[in-house]
C-alpha positions as CSV (number, residue, x, y, z in Angstrom):
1,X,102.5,87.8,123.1
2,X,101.2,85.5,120.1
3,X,99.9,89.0,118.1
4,X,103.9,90.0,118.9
5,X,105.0,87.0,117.6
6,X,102.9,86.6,114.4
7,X,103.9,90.3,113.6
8,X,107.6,89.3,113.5
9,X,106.6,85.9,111.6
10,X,104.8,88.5,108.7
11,X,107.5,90.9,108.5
12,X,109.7,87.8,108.0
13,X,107.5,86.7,105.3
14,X,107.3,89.7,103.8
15,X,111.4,90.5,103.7
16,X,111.3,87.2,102.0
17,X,109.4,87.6,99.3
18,X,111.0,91.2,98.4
19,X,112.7,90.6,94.8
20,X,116.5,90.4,95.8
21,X,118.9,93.7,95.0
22,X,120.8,93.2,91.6
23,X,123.9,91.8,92.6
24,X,127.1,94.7,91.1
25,X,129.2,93.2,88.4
26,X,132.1,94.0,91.1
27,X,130.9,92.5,94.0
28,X,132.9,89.1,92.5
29,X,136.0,90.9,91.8
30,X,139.2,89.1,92.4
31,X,140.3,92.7,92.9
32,X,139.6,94.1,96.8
33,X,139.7,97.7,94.7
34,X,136.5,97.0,92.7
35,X,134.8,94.7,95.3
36,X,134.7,98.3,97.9
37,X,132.9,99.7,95.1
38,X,130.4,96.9,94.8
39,X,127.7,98.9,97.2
40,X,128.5,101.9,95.7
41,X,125.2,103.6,94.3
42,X,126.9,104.2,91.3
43,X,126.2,101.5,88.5
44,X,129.5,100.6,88.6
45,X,130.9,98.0,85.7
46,X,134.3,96.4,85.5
47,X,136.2,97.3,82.0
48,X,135.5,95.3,79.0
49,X,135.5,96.3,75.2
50,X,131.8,95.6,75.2
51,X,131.2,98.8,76.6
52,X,132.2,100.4,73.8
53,X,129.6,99.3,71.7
54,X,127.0,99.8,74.9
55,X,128.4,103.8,74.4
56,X,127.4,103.9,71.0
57,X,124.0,102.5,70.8
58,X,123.0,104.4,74.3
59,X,124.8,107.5,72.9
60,X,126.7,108.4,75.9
61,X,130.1,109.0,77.0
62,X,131.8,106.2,79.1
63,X,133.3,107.9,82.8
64,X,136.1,105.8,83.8
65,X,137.5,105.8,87.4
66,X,140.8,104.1,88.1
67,X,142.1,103.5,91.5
68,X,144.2,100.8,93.8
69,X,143.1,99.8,97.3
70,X,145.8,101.7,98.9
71,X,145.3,105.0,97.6
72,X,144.2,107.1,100.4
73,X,142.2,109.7,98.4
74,X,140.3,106.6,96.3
75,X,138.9,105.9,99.5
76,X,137.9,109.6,100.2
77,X,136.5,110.3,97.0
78,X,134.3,107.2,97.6
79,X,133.4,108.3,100.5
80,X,132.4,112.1,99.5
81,X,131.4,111.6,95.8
82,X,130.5,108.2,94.6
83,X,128.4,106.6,97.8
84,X,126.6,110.4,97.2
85,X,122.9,109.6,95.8
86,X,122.8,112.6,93.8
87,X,126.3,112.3,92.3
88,X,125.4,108.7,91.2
89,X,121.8,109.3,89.8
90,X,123.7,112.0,87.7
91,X,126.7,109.8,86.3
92,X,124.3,106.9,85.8
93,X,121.7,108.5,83.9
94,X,124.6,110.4,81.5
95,X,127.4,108.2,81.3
96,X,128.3,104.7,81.5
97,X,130.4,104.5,84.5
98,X,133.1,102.0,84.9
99,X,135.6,101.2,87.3
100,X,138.9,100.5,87.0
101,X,141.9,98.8,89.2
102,X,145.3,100.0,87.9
103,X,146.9,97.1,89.2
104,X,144.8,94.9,87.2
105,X,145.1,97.5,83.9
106,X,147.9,98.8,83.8
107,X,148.1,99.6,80.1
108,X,144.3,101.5,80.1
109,X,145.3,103.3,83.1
110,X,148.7,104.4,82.1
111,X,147.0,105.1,78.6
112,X,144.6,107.5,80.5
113,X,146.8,109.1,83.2
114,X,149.3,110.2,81.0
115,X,146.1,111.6,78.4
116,X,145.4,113.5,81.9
117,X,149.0,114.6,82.4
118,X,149.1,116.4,79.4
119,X,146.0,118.2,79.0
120,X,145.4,119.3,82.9
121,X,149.5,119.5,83.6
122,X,149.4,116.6,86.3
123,X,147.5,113.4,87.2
124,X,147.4,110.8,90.0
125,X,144.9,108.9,91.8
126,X,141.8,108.8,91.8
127,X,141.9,109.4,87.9
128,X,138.5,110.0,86.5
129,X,138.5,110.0,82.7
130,X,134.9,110.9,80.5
131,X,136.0,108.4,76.9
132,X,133.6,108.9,73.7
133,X,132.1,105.5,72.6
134,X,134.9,105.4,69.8
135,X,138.1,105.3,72.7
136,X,139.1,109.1,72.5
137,X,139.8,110.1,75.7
138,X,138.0,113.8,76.4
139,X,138.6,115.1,79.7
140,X,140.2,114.0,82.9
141,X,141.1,114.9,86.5
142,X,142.2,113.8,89.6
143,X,140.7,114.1,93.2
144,X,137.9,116.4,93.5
145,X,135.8,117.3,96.2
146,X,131.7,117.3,96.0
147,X,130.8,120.5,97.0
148,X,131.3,124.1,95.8
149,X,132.9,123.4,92.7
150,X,133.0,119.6,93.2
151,X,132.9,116.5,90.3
152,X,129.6,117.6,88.7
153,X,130.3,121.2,88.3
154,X,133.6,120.5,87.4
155,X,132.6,118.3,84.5
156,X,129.6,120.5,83.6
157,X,131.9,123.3,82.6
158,X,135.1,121.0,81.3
159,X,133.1,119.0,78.8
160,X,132.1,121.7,76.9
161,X,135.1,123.6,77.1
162,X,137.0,120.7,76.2
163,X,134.7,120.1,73.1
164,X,135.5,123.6,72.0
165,X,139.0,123.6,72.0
166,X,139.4,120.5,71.2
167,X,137.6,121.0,67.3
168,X,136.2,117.7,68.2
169,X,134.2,118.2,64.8
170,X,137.2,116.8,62.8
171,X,136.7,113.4,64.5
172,X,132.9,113.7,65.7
173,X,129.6,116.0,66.5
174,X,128.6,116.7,69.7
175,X,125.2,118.3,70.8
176,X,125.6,119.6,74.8
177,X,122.5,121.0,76.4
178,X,122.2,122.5,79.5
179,X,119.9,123.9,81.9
180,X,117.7,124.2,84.9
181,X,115.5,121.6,86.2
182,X,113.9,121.0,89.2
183,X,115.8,123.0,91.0
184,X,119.2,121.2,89.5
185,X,121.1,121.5,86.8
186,X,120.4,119.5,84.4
187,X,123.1,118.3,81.8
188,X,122.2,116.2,78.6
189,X,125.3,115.0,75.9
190,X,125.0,113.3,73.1
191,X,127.8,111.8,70.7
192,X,128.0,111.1,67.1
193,X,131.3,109.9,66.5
194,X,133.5,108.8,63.2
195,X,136.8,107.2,63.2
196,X,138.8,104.6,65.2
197,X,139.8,103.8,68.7
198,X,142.9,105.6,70.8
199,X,142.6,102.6,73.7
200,X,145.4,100.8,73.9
201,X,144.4,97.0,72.7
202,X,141.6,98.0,70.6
């Protein structure tokens, strides 16, 4: 009984002294939105023009999700894609991801969904958006599932397509590199960019 006990009390002790879990920047949101995505494994960050300047010194595109607490396919795409380790390892080691409530921007997200309206013919939500470091929106879709032909794959294919046809050259250079590793495919981008922002505000 006392062995039992001083078991629990060292388990207790030990839980204790365990470094706490980095708190998400959305886990204070005013917004309900962003506060569901707090857990999230992806490294979530609320919008700020700061993370522009983050995108060019680390070199990486910024992915930018917008939503509303109501939308029902937010929730599933949560759910499916962005509570998925392996989906979050990818977009946080190759992007800065960043969140978005559309309630709370409406300007950015209007901005965006109509960028996605023209070049993919509709839009909606959830509206995920991949933005160089310099505000140029580069390629955007809606819902999309994780499997088969899911976000990653999706993206894997549509960032360099969109490069291509876009003749992003005249504004910027971009190196993509892909290939197999560890039995995954492994997808490295890096941007050089010139010239000014598209966001609205900036």
């Amino acid at each position: 009984m006392l062995e039992g006990m001083c078991r629990v009390l060292f388990l207790m002790l030990l839980l204790h002294s365990l470094p706490a879990a980095a708190s998400s920047p959305l886990a204070d949101s005013p917004s309900p939105y962003l506060a569901l995505h707090a857990d999230d494994p992806v490294a979530w960050q609320p919008w700020h023009e700061s993370l522009l300047e983050q995108a060019r010194q680390e070199e990486k595109l910024l992915f930018i999700s917008s939503g509303y607490f109501a939308c029902h396919w937010c929730h599933v795409m949560q759910r499916e894609s962005f509570r998925d380790e392996a989906i979050a390892a990818w977009l946080n080691t190759h992007f800065i991801p960043v969140k978005i409530d559309r309630e709370l921007r409406p300007e950015l997200d209007s901005y965006l969904n109509d960028f996605v309206a023209r070049t993919r013919g509709s839009a909606g939500w959830p509206l995920s958006v991949f933005i160089t470091p310099e505000g140029h929106p580069l390629a955007g879709t809606t819902y999309l599932p994780p499997q088969h032909d899911g976000l990653v794959a999706h993206m894997l294919r549509l960032l360099p397509q969109l490069a291509r046809e876009q003749g992003l050259d005249d504004g910027f250079r971009t190196i993509i590199n892909t290939g197999k590793g560890g039995g995954q495919e492994v997808f490295h981008l890096h941007i050089h960019l010139l010239g000014g922002s598209d966001l609205p505000g900036f």
